[in-house]
ZAMARGU-4260 file (C-alpha; in steps of 0.2 Angstrom, whole numbers, plus 5000, padded with zeros to 4 digits):
<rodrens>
0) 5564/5442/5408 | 5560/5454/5392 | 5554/5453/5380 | 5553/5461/5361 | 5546/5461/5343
5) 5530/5469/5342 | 5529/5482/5354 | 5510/5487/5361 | 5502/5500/5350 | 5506/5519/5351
10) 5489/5522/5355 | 5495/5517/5376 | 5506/5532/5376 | 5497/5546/5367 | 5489/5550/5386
15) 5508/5550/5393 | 5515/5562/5379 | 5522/5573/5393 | 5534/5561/5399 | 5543/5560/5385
20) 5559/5554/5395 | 5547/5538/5401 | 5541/5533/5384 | 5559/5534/5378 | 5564/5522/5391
25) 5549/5510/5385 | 5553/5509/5369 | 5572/5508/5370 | 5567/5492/5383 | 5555/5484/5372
30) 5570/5487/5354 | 5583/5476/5363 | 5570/5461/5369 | 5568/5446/5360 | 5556/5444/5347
35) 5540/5431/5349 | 5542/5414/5345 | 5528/5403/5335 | 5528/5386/5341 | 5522/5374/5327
40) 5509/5357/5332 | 5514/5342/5320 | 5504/5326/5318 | 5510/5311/5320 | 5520/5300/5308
45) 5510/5285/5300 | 5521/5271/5305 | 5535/5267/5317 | 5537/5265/5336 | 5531/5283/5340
50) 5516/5280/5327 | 5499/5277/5336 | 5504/5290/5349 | 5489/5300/5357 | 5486/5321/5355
55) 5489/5322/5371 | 5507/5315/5369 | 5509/5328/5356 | 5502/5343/5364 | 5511/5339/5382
60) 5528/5340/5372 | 5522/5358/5364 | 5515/5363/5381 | 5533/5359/5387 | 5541/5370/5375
65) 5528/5383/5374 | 5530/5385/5395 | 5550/5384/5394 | 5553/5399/5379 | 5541/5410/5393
70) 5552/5406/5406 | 5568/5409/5398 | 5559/5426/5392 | 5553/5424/5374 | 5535/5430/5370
75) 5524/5418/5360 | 5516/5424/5344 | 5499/5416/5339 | 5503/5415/5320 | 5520/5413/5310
80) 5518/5430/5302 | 5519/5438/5318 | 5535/5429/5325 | 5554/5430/5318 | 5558/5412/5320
85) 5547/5395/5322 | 5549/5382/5333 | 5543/5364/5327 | 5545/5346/5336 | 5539/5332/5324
90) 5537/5313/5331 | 5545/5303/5318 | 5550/5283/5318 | 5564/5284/5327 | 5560/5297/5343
95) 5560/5317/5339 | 5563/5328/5325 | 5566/5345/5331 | 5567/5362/5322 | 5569/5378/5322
100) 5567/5391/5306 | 5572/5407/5304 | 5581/5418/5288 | 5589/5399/5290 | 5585/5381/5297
105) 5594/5372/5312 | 5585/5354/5316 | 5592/5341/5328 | 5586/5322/5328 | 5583/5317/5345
110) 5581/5297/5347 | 5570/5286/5359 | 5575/5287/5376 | 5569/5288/5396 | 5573/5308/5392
115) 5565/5309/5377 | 5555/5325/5381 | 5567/5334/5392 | 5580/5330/5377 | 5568/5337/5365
120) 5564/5353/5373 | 5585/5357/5377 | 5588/5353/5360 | 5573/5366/5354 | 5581/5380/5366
125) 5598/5377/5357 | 5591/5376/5339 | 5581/5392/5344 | 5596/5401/5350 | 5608/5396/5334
130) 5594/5401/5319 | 5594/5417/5313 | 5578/5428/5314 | 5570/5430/5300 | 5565/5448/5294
135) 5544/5452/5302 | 5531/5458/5291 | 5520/5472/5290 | 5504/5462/5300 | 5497/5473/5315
140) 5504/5468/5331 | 5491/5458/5343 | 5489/5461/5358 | 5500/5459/5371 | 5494/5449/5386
145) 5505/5440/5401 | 5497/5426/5416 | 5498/5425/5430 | 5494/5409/5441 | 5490/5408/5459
150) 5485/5393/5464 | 5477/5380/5454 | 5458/5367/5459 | 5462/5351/5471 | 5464/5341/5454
155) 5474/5351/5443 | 5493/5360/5443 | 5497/5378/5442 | 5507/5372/5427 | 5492/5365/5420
160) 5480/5380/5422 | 5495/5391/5415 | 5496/5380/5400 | 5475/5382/5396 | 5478/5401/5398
165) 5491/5401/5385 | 5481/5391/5373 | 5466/5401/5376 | 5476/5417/5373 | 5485/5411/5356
170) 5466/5405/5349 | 5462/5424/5351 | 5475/5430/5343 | 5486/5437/5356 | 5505/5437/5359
175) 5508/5429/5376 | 5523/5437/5385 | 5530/5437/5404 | 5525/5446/5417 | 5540/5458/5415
180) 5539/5460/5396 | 5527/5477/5397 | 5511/5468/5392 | 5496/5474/5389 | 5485/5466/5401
185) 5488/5452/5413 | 5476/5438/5415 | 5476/5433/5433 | 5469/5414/5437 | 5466/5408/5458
190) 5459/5393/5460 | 5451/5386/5475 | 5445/5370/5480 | 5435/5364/5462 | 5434/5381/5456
195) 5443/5394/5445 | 5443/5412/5445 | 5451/5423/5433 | 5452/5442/5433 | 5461/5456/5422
200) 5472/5470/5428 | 5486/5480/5419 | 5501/5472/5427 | 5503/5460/5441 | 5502/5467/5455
205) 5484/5470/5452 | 5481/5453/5453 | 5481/5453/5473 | 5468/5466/5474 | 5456/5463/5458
210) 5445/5447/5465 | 5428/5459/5463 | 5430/5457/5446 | 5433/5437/5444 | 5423/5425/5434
215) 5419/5407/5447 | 5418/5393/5437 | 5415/5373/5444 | 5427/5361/5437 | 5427/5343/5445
220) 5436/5330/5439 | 5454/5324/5433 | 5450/5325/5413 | 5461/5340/5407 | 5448/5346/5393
225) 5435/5351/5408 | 5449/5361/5416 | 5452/5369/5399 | 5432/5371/5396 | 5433/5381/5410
230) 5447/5393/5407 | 5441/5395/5389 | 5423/5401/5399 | 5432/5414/5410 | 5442/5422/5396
235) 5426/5422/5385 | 5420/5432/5398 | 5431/5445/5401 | 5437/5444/5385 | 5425/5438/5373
240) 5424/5425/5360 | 5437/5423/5347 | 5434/5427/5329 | 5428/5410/5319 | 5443/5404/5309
245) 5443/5392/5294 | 5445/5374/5298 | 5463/5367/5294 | 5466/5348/5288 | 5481/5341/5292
250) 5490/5332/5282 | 5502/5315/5286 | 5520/5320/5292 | 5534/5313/5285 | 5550/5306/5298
255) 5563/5317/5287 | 5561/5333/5278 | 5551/5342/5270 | 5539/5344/5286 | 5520/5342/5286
260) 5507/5355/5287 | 5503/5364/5302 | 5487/5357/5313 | 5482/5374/5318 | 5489/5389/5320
265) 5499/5396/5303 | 5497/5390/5284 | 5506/5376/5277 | 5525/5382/5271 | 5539/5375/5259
270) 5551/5367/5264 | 5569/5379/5264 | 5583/5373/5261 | 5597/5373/5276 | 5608/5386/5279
275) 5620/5388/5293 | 5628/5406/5296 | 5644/5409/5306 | 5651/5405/5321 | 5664/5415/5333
280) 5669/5402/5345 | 5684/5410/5357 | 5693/5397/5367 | 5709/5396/5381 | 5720/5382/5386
285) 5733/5375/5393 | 5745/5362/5392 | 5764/5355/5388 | 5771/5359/5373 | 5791/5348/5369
290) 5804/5347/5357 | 5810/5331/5358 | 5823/5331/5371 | 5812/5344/5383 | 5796/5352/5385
295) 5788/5365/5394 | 5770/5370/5401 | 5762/5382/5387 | 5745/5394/5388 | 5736/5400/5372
300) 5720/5406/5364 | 5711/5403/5347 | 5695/5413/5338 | 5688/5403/5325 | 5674/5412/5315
305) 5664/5400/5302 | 5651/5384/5300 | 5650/5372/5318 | 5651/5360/5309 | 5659/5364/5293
310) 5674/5377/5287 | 5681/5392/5297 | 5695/5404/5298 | 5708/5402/5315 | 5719/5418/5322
315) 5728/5407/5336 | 5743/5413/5350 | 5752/5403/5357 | 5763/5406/5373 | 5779/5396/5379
320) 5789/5402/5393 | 5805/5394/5399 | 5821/5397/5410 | 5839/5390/5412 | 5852/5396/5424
325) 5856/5413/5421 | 5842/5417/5408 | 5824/5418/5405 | 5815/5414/5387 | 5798/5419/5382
330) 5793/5413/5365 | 5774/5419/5357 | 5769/5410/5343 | 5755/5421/5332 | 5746/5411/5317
335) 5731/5412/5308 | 5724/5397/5295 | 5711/5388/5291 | 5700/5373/5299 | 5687/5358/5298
340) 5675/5353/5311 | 5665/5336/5309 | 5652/5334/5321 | 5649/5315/5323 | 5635/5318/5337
345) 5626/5333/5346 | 5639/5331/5359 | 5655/5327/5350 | 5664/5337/5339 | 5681/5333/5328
350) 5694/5346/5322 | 5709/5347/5309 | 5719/5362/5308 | 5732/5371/5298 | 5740/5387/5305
355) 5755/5399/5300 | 5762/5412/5305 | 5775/5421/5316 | 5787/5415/5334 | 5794/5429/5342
360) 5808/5422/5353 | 5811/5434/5368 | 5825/5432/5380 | 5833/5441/5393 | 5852/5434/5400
365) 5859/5438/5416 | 5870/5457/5413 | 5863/5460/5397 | 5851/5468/5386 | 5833/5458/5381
370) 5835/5450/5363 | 5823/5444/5353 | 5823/5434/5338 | 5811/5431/5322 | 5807/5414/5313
375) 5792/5410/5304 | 5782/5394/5311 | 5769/5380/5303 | 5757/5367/5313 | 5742/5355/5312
380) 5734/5354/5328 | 5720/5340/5328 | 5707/5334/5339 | 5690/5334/5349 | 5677/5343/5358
385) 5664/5338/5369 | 5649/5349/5373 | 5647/5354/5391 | 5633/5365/5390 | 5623/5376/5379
390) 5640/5386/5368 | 5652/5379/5380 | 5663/5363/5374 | 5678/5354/5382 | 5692/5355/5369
395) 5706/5343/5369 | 5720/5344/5356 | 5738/5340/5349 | 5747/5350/5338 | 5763/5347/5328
400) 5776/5357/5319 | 5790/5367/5317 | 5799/5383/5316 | 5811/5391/5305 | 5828/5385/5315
405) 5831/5377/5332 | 5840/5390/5344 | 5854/5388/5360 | 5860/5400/5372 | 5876/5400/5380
410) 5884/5405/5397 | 5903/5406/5397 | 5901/5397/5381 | 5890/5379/5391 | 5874/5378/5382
415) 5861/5380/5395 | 5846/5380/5384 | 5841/5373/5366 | 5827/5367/5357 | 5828/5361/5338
420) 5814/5367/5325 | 5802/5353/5327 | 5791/5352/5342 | 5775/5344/5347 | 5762/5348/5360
425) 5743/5340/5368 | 5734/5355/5378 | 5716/5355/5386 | 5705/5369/5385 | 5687/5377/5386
430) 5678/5386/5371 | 5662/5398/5371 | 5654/5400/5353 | 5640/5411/5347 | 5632/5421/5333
435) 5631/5439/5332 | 5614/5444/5326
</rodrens>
């Protein structure tokens, strides 16, 4: 996993100005990583049935979210102004509010459930990967620092000693990347028995061979603020202590929009109103397309570029082979038009179309030349998509029209094929939509 953003400062390769090939490598890596995400803390709502909630409730679904983003390879930033997007989950009355800002705003509700957590955090990776960045200010890059986990006291998880280190590191100011995201040094935790150490090296291999310098600190117990006591003691010591900040009051959250000031880490912000950019969503199918009397199996594909939901363009082909004795018919259908999508839920999605366009009618008899034959062509396809996975839907659709004329061929003057001018179909496909940045 790399990552992007905020590189480390210039300053680590004014030594290395030799290797000129090396530093260009770097920094080419470093340009086409993503950039650091800011993950936003929310209190909880007054009333309701998630009202009451503990912090701990709160924090363990921002630990969740803060731990997956480093795994799928996204740096955290300490502070909105050094992130191009923020990530916010927001208790409200009826389950989760979850959102994600950038130049623009995608949220998702998420309602009370068994899941509720894993639901929130998928639907946090998905809001995350639809908004668009927002352009970073000038601020100076923090430091860049990544962990590194090996092993964990009787009482306590890796994940859990992962999660202190990470808070520690955003309280100091300091972009959290992965291990494989360059940083500029990596924080190196063992724990043993009812003891933690924690050394520093520059990448993490010298976390196998840099004990000498490690910090012992006792922690007993199953209460998670003594384990983060603890960390927050071994980085003050190889680290320091970070710089006083002003205390923040936060203010109560409403369930809907506009949300509530932060309870920590950025200053309060407006609310923004939503805006949704495009979407290029390229799909195949398959399936049988009639005229009345007969019918035939039929391929295509379709681009659609605009809102999900909401309007967008469609350039579609549509592909009909057929046969009869003595001859062969290929017919391609090539449109463009317009569409309407109307999502209902997260999962399902409804579609009305319009296309127009061009049938090329190809055909190729028995002793004789290929022919092929021009009419113009008009349909409505209409119907539904369910989301498999994350840009991937299942698409299931009918369409109905006509062409310019029905058509016949003849062998020794017996019609062995025809089809009149208005046909229907039902066809079943796959889709796979994204935003260019």
């Amino acid at each position: 996993m790399l990552v992007g953003g905020h590189g480390p400062p210039q300053r680590r390769y004014e030594h290395h100005t030799h290797e000129d090939g090396g530093v260009i490598v770097a920094l080419l890596a470093l340009a086409m990583t993503p950039a650091p995400v800011f993950v936003e803390s929310a209190p909880d709502p007054v009333e309701g049935p998630t009202a009451g909630s503990d912090d701990g409730q709160r924090r363990s679904l921002r630990d969740q979210l803060m731990l997956r983003l480093l795994e799928e390879g996204y740096p955290l930033a300490p502070s909105a102004e050094h992130a191009t997007r923020t990530l916010r989950v927001e208790m409200t009355p009826r389950g989760l509010r979850v959102e994600a800002r950038g130049a623009d705003t995608r949220s998702f509700e998420v309602a009370t459930g068994p899941v509720l957590p894993l639901e929130a955090v998928h639907r946090a990776m998905e809001a995350l990967d639809e908004v668009t960045p927002r352009v970073p200010t000038e601020a100076e890059p923090p430091p860049r620092h990544a962990v590194h986990v090996d092993g964990a006291p009787t009482e306590a998880s890796p994940e859990a000693v992962r999660r202190a280190l990470v808070h520690s590191l955003l309280a100091r100011h300091s972009t959290v990347v992965p291990l494989d995201a360059e940083p500029d040094a990596v924080l190196c935790a063992h724990g043993d028995g009812a003891t933690i150490s924690l050394s520093r090296g520059e990448h993490g291999g010298d976390c196998t061979d840099a004990a000498a310098t490690a910090v012992p600190v006792t922690w007993s117990g199953p209460d998670p603020s003594g384990l983060d006591d603890s960390v927050d003691a071994l980085v003050d010591a190889l680290m320091g202590r970070p710089a006083p900040t002003a205390p923040t009051t936060a203010q109560p959250s409403a369930p809907i929009r506009p949300p509530a000031a932060n309870t920590g880490l950025s200053a309060p912000r407006q609310a923004e109103p939503v805006r949704r950019g495009p979407t290029v969503r390229i799909g195949a199918r398959a399936g049988i397309y009639g005229r009345l009397s007969s019918a035939d199996a039929a391929v295509g594909t379709t681009l659609r570029v605009g809102g999900e939901p909401g309007p967008g363009g469609l350039f579609d082909v549509l592909m009909v082979p057929a046969s009869a004795p003595d001859i062969s018919i290929f017919e391609t259908s090539i449109s463009a038009g317009f569409g309407w999508m109307w999502a209902p839920t997260p999962t399902v999605a409804l579609h009305l179309q319009g296309l127009a366009g061009l049938q090329i009618h190809r055909f190729r008899q028995r002793g004789a030349a290929t022919g092929h034959r021009f009419d113009w062509t008009a349909e409505i396809p209409v119907g539904a998509s369910l989301r498999l996975a994350r840009r991937l839907r299942l698409d299931l659709r009918v369409r109905g029209g006509r062409t310019g004329r029905g058509r016949e061929h003849r062998v020794d003057d017996a019609v062995v094929w025809s089809r009149n001018a208005w046909r229907i179909g039902a066809s079943v496909g796959l889709s796979y939509g994204w935003r260019p940045r």
